[in-house]
C-alpha positions, 0 to 999 in steps of 0.5 A: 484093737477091737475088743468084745466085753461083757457085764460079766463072764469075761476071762480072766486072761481078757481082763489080765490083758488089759491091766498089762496094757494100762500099767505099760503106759496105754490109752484105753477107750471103755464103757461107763455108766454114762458115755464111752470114754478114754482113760490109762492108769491114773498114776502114770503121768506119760500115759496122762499127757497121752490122754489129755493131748488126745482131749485138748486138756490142759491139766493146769487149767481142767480137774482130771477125773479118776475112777476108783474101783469101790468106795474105800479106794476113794480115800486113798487118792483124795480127801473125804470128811464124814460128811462127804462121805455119807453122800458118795456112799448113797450115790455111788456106784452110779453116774456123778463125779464128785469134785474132791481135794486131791490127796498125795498119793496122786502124782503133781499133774493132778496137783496144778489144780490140786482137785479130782474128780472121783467116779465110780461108774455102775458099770462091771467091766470098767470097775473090774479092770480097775480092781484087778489093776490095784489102781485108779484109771483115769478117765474123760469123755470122748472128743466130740465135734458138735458138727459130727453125728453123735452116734460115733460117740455111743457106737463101739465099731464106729468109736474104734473107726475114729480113734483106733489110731490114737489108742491101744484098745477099744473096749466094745461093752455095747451100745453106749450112751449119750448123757454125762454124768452128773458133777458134783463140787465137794470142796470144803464140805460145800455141795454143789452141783456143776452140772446136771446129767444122769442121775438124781443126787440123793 
């Protein structure tokens, strides 16, 4: 299914439609401030083996990244000191992952590498499902073979063309784009920067 979302102004039964469909164990492709990307409810670990069988992850051996509707929520899934704190708060909302000690209410599949990546993307329609959800949504960047047009991966008719199958919705939130979003390792207080995609850390 091919869905049509705006920044704003959706109805509240599109949005309601969608948080159904991620609390019965859905796969779900969506608009980031970065890339498009597939994701379910973060705290369903069958919709999570969904999720990274479509990927090719191997959740014993990759960080698994959530997103969280706003800043408080990040403490609830994950550990964060002051210091940590203060860095997410001037970068987020916005297009980095930050790397954090996994905290308990996460289920054990996040717990083989006992880390989480956290975004919160600058992007309404993602944050708004998140927020009605009353949950973290898990969240990885689309399947890319480099030997395919890149535009299959920012374009929502062609994104629902290739994987339609294999989830339960394609969010349409328009043209996406191409550059990732920018990691950020804060484990043990320690800053570093993984990799380098959009956004500037201040």
């Amino acid at each position: 299914m091919l869905k049509r979302f705006y920044e704003t102004g959706n109805s509240q039964a599109d949005i309601s439609a969608v948080v159904d469909l991620l609390n019965d164990g859905g796969l779900l492709i969506f608009p980031t401030d970065t890339v498009y990307a597939v994701g379910c409810h973060a705290l369903k670990e069958r919709a999570i083996e969904r999720v990274c069988k479509l990927k090719g992850l191997n959740p014993q051996k990759h960080n698994l990244s959530i997103i969280c509707y706003d800043l408080k929520s990040i403490s609830e899934y994950a550990k964060v000191s002051n210091q940590v704190f203060k860095l997410v708060k001037g970068n987020l909302p916005g297009p980095f992952t930050f790397i954090l000690p996994a905290g308990s209410r996460l289920p054990r599949i996040y717990k083989h590498r006992k880390e989480v990546g956290i975004r919160v993307p600058d992007n309404d329609i993602i944050r708004e499902i998140c927020c009605q959800l009353e949950a973290p949504i898990l969240t990885t960047s689309l399947p890319y073979d480099p030997a395919d047009d890149i535009e299959y991966l920012t374009h929502p008719e062609l994104i629902h063309e290739k994987f339609g199958q294999q989830v339960d919705m394609v969010i349409d939130g328009g043209i996406g784009g191409v550059e990732p979003s920018t990691i950020v390792s804060c484990v043990d207080d320690e800053f570093e920067i993984i990799r380098q995609g959009k956004g500037e850390l201040q």
